[in-house]
Biopython code that builds the backbone (N, CA, C, O; Angstrom):
import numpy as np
from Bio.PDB.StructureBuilder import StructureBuilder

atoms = [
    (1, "UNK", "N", (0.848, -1.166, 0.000)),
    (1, "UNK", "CA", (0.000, 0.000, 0.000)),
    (1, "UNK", "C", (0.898, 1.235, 0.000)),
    (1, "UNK", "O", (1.905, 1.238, 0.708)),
    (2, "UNK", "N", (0.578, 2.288, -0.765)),
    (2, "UNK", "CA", (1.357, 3.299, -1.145)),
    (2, "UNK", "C", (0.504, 4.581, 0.202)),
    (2, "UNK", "O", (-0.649, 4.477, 0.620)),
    (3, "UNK", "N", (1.663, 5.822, 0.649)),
    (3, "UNK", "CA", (0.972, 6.862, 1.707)),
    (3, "UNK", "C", (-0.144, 7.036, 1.253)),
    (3, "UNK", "O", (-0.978, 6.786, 2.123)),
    (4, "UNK", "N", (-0.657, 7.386, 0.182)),
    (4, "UNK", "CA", (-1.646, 8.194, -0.272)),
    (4, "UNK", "C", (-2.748, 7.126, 0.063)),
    (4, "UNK", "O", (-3.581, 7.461, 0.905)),
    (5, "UNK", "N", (-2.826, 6.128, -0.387)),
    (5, "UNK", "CA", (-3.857, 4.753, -0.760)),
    (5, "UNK", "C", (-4.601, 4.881, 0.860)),
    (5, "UNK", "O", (-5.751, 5.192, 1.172)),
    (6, "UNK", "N", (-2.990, 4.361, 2.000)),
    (6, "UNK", "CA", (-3.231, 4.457, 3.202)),
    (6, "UNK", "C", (-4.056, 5.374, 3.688)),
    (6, "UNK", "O", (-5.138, 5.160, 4.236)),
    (7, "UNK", "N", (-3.177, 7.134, 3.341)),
    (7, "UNK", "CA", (-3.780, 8.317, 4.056)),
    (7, "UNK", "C", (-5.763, 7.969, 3.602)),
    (7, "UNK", "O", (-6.707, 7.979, 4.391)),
    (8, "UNK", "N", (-5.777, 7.802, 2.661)),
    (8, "UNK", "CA", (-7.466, 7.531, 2.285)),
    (8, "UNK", "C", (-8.269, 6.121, 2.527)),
    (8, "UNK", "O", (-9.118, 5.654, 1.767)),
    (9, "UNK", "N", (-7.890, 5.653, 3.536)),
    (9, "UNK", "CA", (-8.372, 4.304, 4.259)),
    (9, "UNK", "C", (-8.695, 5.010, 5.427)),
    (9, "UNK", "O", (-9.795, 5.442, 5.772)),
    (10, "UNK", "N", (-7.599, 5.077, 6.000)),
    (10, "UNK", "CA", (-7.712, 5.627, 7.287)),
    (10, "UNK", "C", (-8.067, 6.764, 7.665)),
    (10, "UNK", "O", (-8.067, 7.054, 8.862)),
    (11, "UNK", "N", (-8.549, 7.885, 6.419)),
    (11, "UNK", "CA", (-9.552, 8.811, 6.717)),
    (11, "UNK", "C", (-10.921, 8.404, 6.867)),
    (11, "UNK", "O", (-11.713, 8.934, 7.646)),
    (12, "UNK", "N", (-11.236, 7.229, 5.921)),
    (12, "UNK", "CA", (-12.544, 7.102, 5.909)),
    (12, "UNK", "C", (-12.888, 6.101, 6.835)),
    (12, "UNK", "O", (-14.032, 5.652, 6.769)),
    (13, "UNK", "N", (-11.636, 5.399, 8.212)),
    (13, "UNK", "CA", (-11.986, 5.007, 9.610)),
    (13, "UNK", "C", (-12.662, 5.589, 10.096)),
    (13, "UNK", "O", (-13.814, 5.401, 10.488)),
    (14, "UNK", "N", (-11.357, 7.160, 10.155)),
    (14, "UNK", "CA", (-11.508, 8.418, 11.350)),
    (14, "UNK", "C", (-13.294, 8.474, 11.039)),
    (14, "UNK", "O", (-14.271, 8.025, 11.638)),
    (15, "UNK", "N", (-13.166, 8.993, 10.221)),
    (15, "UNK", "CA", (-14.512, 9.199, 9.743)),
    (15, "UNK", "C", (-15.435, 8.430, 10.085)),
    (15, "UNK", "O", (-16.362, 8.960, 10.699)),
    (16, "UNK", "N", (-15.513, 6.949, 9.818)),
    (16, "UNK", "CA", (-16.956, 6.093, 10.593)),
    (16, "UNK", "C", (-17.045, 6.387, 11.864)),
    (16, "UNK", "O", (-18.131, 6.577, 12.412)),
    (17, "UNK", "N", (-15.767, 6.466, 12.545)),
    (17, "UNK", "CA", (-15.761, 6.694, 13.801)),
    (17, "UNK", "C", (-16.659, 7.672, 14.343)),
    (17, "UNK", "O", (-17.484, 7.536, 15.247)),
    (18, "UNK", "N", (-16.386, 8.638, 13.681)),
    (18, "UNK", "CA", (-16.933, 10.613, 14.486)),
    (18, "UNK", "C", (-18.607, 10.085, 14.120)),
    (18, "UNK", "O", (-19.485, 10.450, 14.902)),
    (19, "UNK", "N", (-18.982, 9.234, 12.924)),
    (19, "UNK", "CA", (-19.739, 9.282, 12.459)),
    (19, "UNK", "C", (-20.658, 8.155, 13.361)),
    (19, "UNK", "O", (-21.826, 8.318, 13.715)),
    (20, "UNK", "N", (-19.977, 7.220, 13.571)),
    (20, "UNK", "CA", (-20.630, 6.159, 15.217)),
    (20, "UNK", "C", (-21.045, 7.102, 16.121)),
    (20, "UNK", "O", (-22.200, 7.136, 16.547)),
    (21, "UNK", "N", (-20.008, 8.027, 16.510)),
    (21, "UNK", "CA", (-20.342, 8.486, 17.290)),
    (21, "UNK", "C", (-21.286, 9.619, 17.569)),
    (21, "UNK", "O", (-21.666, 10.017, 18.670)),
    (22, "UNK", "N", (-21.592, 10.061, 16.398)),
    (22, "UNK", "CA", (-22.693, 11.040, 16.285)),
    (22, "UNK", "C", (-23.843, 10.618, 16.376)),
    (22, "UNK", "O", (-24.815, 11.238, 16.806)),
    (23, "UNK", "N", (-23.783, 8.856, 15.725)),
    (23, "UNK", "CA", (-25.242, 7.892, 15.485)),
    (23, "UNK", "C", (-25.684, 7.451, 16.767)),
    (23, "UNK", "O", (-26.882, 7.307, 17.013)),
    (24, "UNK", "N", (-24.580, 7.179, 17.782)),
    (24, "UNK", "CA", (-24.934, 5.989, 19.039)),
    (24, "UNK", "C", (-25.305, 7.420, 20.094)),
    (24, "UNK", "O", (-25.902, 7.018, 21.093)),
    (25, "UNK", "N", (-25.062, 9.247, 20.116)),
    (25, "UNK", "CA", (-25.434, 10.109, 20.893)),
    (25, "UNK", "C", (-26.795, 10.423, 20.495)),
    (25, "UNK", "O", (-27.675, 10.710, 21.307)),
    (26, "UNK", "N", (-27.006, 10.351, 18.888)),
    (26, "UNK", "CA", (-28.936, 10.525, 18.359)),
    (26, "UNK", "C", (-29.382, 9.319, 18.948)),
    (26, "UNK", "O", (-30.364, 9.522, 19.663)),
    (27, "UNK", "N", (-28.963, 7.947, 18.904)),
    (27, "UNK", "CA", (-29.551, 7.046, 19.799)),
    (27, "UNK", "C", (-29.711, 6.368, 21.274)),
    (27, "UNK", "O", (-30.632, 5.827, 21.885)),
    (28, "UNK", "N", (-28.727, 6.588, 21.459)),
    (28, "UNK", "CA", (-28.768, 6.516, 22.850)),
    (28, "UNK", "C", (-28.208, 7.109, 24.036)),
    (28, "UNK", "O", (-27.233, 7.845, 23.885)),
    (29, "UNK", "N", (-28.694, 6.898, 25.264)),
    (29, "UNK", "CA", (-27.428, 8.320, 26.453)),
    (29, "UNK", "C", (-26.225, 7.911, 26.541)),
    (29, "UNK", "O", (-25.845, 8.156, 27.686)),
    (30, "UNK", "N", (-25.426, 7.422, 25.951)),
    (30, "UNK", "CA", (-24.183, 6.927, 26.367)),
    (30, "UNK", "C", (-23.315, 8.841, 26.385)),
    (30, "UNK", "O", (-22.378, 8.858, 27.183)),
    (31, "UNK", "N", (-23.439, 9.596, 25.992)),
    (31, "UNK", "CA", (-22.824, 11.158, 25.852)),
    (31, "UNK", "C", (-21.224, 10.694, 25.312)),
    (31, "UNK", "O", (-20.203, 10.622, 25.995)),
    (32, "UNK", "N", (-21.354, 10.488, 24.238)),
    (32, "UNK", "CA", (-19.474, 10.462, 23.902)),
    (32, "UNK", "C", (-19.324, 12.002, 22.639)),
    (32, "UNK", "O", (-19.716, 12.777, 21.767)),
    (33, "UNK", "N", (-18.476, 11.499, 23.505)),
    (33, "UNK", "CA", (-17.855, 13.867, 22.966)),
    (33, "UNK", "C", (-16.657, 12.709, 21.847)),
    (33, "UNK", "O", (-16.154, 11.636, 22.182)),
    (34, "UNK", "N", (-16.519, 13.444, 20.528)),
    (34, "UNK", "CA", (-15.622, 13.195, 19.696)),
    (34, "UNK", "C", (-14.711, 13.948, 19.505)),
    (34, "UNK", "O", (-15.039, 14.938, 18.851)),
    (35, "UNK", "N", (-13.245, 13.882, 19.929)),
    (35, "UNK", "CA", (-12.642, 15.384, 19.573)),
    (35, "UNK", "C", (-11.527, 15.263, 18.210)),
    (35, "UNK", "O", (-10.828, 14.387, 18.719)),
    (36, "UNK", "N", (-11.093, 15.429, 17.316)),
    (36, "UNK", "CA", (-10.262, 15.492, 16.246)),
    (36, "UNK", "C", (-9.482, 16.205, 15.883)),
    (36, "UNK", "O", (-9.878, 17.252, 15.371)),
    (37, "UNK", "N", (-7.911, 15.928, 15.999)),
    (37, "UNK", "CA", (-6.789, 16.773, 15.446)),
    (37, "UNK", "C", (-6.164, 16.132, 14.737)),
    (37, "UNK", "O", (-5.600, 15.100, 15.103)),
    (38, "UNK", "N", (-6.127, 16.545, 13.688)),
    (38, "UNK", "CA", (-5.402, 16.295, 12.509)),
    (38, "UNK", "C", (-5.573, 14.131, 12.579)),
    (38, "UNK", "O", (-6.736, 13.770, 12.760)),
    (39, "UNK", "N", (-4.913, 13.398, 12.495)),
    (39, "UNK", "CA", (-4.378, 12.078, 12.656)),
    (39, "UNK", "C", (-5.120, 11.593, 13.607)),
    (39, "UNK", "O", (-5.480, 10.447, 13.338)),
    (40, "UNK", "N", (-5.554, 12.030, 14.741)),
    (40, "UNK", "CA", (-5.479, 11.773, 15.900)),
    (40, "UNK", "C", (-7.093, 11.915, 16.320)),
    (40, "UNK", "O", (-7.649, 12.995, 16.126)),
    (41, "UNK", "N", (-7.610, 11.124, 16.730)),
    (41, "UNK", "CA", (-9.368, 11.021, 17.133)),
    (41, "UNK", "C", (-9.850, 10.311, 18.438)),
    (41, "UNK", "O", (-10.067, 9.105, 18.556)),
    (42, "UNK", "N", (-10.022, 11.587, 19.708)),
    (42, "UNK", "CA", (-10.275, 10.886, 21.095)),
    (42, "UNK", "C", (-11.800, 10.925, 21.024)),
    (42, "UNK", "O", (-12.409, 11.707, 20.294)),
    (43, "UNK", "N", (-12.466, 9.896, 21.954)),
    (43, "UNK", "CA", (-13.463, 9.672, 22.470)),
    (43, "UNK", "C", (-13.495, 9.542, 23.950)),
    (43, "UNK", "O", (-12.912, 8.700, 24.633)),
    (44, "UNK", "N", (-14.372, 10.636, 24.385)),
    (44, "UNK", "CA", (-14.579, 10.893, 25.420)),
    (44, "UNK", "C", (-15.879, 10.196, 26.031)),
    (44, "UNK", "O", (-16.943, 10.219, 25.412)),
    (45, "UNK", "N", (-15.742, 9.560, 27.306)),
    (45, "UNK", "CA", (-16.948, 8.751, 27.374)),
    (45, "UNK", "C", (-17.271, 9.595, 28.805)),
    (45, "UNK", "O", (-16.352, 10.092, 29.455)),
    (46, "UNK", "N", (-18.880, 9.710, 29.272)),
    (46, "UNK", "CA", (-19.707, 10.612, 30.154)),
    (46, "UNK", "C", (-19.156, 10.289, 31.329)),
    (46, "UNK", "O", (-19.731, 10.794, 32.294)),
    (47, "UNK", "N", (-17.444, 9.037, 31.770)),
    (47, "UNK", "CA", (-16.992, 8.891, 32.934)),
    (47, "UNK", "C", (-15.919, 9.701, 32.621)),
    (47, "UNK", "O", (-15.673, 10.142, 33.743)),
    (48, "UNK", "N", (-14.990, 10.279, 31.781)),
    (48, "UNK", "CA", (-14.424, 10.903, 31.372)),
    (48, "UNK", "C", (-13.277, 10.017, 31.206)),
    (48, "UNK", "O", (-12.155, 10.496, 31.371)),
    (49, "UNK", "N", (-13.427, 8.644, 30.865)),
    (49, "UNK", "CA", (-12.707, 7.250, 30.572)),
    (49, "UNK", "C", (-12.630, 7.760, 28.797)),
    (49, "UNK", "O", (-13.514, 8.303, 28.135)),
    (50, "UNK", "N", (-11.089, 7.304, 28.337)),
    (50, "UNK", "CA", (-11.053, 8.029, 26.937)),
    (50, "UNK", "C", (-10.648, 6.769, 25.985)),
    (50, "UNK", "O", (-9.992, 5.849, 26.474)),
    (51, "UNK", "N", (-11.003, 6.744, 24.772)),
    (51, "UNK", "CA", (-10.378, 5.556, 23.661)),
    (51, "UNK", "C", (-9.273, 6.936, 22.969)),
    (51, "UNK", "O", (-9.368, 8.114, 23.315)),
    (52, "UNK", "N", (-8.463, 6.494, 22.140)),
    (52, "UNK", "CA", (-7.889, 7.430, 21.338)),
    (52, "UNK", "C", (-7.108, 6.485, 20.159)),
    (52, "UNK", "O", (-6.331, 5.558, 20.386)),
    (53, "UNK", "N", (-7.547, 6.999, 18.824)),
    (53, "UNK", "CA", (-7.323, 6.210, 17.704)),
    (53, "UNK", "C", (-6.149, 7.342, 16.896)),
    (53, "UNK", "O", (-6.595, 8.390, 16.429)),
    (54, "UNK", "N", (-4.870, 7.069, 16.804)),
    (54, "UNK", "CA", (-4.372, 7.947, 15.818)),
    (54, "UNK", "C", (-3.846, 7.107, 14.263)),
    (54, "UNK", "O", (-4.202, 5.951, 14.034)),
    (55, "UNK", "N", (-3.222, 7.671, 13.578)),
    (55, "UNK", "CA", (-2.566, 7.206, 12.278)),
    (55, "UNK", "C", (-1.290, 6.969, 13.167)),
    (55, "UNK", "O", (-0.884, 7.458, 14.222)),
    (56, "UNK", "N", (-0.761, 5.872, 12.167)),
    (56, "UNK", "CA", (0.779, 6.411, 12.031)),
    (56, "UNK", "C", (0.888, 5.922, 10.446)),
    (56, "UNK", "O", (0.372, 4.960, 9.877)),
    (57, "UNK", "N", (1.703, 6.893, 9.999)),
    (57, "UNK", "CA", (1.022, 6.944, 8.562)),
    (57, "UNK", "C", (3.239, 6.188, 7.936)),
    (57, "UNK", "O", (3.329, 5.564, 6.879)),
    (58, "UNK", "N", (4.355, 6.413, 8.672)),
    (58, "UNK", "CA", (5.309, 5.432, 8.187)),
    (58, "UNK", "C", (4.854, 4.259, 8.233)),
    (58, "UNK", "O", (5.004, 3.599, 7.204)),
    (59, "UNK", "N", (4.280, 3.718, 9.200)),
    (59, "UNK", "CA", (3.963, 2.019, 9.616)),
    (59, "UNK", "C", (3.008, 1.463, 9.095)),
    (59, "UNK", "O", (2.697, 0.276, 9.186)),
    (60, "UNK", "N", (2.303, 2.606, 8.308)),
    (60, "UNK", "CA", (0.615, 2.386, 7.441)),
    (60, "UNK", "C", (-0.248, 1.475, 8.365)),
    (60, "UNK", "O", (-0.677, 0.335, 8.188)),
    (61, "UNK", "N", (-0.365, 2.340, 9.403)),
    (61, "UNK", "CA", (-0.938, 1.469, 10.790)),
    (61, "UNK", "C", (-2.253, 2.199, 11.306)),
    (61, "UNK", "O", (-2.270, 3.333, 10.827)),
    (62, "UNK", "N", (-3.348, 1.960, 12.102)),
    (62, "UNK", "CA", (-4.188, 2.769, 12.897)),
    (62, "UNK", "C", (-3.803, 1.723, 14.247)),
    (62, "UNK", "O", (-3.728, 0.502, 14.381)),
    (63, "UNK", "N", (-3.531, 3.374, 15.512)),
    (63, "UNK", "CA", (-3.609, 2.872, 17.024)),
    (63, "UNK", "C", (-4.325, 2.900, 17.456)),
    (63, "UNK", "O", (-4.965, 3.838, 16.980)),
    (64, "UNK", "N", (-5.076, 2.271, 18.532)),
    (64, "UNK", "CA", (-6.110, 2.358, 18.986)),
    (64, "UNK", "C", (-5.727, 2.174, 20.449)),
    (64, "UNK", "O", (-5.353, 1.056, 20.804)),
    (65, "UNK", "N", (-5.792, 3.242, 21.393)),
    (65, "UNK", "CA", (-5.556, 2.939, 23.181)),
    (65, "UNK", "C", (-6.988, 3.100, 23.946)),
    (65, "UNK", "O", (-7.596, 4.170, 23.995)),
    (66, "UNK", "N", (-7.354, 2.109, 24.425)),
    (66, "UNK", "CA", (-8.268, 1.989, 25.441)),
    (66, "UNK", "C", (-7.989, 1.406, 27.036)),
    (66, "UNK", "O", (-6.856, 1.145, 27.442)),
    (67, "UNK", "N", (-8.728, 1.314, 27.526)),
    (67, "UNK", "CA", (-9.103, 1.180, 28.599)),
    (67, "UNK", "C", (-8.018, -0.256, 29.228)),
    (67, "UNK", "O", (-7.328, -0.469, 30.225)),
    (68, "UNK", "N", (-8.423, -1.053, 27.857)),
    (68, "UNK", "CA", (-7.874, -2.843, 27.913)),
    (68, "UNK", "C", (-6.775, -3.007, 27.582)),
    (68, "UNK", "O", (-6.272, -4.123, 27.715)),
    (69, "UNK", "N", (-5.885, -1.700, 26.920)),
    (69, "UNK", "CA", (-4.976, -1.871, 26.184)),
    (69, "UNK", "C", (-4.485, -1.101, 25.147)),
    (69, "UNK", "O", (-4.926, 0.039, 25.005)),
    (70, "UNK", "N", (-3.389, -1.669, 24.171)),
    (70, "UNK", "CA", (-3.010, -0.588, 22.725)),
    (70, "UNK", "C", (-3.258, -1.734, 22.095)),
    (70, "UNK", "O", (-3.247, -2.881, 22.541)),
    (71, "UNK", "N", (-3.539, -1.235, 20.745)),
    (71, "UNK", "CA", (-3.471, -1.885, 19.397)),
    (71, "UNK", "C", (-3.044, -1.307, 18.402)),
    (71, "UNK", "O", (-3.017, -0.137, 18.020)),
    (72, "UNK", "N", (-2.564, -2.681, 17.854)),
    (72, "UNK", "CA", (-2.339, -1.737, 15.877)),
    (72, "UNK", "C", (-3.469, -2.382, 14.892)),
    (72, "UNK", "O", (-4.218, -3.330, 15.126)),
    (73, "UNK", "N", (-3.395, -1.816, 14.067)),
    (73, "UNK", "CA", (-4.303, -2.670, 12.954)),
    (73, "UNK", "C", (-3.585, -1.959, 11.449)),
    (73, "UNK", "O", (-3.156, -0.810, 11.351)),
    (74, "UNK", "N", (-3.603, -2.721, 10.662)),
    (74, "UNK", "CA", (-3.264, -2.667, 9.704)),
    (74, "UNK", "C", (-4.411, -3.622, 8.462)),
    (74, "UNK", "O", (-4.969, -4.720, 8.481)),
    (75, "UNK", "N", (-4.303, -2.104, 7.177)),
    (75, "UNK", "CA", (-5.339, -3.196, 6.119)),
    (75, "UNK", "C", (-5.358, -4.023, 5.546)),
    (75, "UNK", "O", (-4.745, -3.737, 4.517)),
    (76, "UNK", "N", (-5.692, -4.992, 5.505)),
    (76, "UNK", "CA", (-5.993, -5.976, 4.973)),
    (76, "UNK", "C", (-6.153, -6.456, 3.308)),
    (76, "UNK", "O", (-5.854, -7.571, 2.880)),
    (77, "UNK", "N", (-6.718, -5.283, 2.477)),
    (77, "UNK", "CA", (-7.752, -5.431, 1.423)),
    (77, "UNK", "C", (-8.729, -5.156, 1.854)),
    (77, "UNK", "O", (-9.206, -4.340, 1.065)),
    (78, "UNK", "N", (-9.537, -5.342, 2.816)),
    (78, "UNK", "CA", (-11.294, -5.637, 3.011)),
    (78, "UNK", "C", (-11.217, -5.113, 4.453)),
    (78, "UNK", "O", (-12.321, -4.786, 4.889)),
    (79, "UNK", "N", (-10.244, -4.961, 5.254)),
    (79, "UNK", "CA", (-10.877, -4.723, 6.807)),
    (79, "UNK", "C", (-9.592, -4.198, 7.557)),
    (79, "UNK", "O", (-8.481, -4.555, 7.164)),
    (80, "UNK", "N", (-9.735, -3.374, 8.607)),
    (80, "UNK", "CA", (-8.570, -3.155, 9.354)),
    (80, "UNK", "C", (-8.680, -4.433, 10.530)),
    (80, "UNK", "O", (-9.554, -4.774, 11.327)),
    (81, "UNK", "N", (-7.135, -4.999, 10.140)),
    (81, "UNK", "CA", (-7.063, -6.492, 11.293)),
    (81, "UNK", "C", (-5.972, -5.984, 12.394)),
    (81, "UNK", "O", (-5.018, -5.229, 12.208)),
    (82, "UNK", "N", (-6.295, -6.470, 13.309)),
    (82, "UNK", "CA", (-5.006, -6.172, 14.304)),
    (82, "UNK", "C", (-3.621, -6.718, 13.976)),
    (82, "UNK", "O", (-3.519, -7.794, 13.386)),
    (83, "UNK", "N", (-2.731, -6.129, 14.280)),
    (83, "UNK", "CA", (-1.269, -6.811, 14.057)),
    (83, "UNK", "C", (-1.073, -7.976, 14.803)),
    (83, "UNK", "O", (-0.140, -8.708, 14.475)),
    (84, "UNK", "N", (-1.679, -8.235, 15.607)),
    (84, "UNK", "CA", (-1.000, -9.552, 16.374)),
    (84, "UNK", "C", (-2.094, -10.736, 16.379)),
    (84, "UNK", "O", (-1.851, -11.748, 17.036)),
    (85, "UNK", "N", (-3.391, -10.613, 15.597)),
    (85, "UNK", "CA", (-4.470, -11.305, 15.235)),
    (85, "UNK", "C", (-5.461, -11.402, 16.549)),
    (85, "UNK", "O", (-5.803, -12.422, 17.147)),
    (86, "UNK", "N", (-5.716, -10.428, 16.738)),
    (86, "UNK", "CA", (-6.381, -10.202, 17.917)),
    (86, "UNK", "C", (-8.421, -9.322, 17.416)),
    (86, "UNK", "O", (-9.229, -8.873, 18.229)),
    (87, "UNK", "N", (-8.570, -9.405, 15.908)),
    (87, "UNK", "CA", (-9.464, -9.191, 15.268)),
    (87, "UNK", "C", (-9.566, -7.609, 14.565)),
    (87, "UNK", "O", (-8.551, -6.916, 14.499)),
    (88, "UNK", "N", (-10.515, -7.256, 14.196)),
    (88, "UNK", "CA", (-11.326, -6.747, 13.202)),
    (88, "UNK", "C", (-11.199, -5.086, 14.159)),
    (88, "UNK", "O", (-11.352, -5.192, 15.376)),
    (89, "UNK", "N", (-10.989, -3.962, 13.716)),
    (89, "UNK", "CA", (-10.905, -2.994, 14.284)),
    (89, "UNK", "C", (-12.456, -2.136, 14.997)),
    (89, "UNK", "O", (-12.620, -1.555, 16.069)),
    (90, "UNK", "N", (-13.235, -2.356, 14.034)),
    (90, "UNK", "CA", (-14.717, -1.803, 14.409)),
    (90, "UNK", "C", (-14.888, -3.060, 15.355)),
    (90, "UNK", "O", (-15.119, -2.589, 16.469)),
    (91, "UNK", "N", (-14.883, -3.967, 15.403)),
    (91, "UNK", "CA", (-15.499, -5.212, 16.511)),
    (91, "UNK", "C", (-14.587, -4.596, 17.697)),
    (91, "UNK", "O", (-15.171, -4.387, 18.760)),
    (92, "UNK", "N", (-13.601, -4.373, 17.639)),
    (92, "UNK", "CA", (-12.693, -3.968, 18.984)),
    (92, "UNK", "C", (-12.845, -2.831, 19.310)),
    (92, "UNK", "O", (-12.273, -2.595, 20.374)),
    (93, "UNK", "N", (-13.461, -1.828, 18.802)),
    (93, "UNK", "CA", (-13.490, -0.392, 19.104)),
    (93, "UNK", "C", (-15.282, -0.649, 19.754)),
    (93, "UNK", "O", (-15.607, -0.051, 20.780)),
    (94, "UNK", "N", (-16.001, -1.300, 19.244)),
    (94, "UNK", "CA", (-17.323, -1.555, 19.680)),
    (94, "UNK", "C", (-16.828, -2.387, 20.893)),
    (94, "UNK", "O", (-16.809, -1.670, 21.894)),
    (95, "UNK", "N", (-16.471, -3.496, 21.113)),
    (95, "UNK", "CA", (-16.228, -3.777, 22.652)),
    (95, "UNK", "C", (-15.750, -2.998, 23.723)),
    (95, "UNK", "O", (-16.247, -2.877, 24.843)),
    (96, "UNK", "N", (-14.595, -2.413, 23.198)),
    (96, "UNK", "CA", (-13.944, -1.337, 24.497)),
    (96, "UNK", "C", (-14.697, -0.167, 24.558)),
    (96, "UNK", "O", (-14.485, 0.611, 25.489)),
    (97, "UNK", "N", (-15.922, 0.198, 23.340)),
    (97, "UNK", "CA", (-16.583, 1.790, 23.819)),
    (97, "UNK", "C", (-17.595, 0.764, 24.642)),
    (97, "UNK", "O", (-18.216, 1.503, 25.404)),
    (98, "UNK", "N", (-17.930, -0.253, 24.787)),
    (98, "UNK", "CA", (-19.000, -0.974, 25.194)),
    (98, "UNK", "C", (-18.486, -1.153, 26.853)),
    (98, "UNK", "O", (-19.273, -0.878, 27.759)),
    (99, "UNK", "N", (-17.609, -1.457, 27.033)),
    (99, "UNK", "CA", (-17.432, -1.511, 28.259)),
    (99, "UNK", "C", (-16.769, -0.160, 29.270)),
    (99, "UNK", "O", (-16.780, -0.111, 30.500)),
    (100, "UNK", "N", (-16.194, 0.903, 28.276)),
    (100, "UNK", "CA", (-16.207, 2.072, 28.767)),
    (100, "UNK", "C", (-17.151, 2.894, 29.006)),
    (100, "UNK", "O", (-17.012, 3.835, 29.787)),
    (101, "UNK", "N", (-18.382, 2.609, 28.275)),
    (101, "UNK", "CA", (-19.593, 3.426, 28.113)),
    (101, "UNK", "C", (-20.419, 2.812, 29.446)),
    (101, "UNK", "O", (-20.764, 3.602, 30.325)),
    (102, "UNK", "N", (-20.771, 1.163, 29.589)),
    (102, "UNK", "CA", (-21.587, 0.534, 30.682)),
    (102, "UNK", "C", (-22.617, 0.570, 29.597)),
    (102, "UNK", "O", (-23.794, 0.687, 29.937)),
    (103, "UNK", "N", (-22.353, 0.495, 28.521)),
    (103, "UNK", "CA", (-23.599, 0.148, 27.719)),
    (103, "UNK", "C", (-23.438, -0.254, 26.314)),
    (103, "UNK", "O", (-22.617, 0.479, 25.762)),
    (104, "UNK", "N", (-24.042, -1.372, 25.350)),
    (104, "UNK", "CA", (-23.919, -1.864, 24.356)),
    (104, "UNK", "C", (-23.649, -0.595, 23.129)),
    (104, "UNK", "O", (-24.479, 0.199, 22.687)),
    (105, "UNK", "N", (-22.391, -0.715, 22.826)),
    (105, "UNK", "CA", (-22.341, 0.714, 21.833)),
    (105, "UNK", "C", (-21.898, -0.406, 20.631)),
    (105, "UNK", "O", (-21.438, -1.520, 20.881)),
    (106, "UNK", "N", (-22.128, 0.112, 19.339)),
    (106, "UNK", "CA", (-22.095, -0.495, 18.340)),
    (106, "UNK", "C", (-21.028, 0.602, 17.018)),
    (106, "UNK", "O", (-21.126, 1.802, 16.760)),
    (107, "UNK", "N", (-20.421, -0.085, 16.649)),
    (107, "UNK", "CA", (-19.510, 0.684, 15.386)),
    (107, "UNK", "C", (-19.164, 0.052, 14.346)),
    (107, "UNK", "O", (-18.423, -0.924, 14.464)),
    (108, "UNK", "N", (-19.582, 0.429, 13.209)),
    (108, "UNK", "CA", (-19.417, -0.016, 11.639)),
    (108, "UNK", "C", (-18.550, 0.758, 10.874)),
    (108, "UNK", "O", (-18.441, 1.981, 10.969)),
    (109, "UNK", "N", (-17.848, -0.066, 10.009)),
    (109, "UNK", "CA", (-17.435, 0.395, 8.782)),
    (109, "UNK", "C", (-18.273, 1.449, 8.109)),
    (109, "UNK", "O", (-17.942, 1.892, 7.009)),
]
sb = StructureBuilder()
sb.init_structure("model")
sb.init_model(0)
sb.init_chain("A")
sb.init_seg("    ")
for serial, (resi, resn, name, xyz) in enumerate(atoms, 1):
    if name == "N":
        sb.init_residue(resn, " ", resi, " ")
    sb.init_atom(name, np.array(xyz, "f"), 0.0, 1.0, " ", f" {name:<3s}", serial, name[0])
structure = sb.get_structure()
């Protein structure tokens, strides 16, 4: 995968992301504040418990730090997978907002 290919994958993560998170505050009280700088995309959850997803755009990687841990993920073709086969990036970002939130939060591609 070439920067550019990357930089436009992993915008259109950032992006489902802000965009989960705009869907799961019209639907339900969980209150997650989205904040965005440049690479870099925190989620703020109503305990003030935070996820934070950045690029790293040499390693053609997305990080993901929560609550449980760090991750990498890297694309696949079809899906961002974790580096160490630990799964699917939206399934892991939906578990850890799920248990940071105290409530079933859901996130899609």
């Amino acid at each position: 995968m070439i920067d550019l290919e990357f930089m436009d994958r992993a915008e259109q993560l950032l992006l489902a992301v802000e965009q989960g998170c705009d869907r799961i505050n019209d639907d339900t009280d969980a209150d997650l504040d989205s904040q965005r700088s440049g690479g870099m995309l925190t989620i703020v959850f109503a305990n003030r418990s935070q996820i934070v997803i950045n690029l790293q755009k040499p390693l053609h990687e997305v990080w993901m730090a929560a609550q449980s841990g760090g991750y990498h993920y890297r694309f696949d073709g079809t899906r961002w997978m974790d580096t160490k086969g630990d799964g699917e990036f939206f399934a892991a970002l939906s578990r850890d907002a799920s248990r940071q939130a105290g409530q079933a939060l859901q996130f899609t591609a």
